[in-house]
N, C-alpha and C positions, 0 to 999 in steps of 0.2 A: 481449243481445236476439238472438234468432233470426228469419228471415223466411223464411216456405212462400211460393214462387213458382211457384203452378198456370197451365197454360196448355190452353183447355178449346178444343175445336173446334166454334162457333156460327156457324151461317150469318147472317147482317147482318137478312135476311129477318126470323127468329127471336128475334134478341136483345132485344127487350122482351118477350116470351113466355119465353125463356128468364129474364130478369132477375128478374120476376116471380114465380119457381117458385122461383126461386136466394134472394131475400132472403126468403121464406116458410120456408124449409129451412136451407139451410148458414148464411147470415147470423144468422140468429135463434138456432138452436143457439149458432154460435159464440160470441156477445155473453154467451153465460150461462156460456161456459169459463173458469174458474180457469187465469190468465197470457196472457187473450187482451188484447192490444192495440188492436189495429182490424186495419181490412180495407178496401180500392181497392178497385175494379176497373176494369182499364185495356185500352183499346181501341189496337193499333197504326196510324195511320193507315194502312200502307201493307198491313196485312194484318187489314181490317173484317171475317173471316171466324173469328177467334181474339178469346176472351176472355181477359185475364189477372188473375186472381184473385191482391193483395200479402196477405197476414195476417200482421201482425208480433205475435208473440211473447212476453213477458217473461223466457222459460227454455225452452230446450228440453223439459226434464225436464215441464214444466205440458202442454204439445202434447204430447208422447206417452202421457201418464200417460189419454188419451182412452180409454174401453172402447170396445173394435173392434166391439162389440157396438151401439154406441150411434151410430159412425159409418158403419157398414151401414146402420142403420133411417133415417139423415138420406139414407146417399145413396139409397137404393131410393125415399124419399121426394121424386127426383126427377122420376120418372117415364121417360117417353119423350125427359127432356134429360138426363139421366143419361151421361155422355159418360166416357171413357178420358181424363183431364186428364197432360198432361207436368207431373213435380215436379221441382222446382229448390230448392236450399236454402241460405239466405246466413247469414251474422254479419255482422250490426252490428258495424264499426270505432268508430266515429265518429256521431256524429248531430249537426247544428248548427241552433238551436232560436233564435228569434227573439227 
């Protein structure tokens, strides 16, 4: 398992405007991708001005295999929240399931 750890710059003001736009676009696309898992999104308390967007994975290979073509039209299909997000990328060690 792989996890994309985006960190998008939302002012606190915005983030239900932003959210709003965000599960109409990137969430909805995502859910229909071949080896997506799910997807957070996590607020820091100490910095309410940043979004961080977890999407875990099944394979790397399923996440990239995306046409960049299809991932333009999702993100233009942001709008004016369309923002420069920092990417982080982990492997799953371990997972401990209830």
């Amino acid at each position: 398992m792989v996890v994309e750890f985006l960190t998008f710059p939302v002012p606190r003001e915005l983030r239900d405007q932003w959210m709003a736009v965000e599960q109409q676009t990137w969430s909805r696309f995502l859910a229909r991708q071949t080896g997506f898992v799910d997807k957070q999104l996590w607020v820091e308390r100490e910095a309410p001005d940043e979004v961080h967007a977890v999407i875990r994975w099944s394979d790397e290979a399923s996440w990239k295999a995306i046409p960049g073509d299809e991932l333009a039209a999702v993100d233009k299909a942001m709008g004016h929240f369309r923002g420069n997000a920092q990417l982080r990328v982990y492997d799953v060690l371990a997972e401990v399931l209830p």
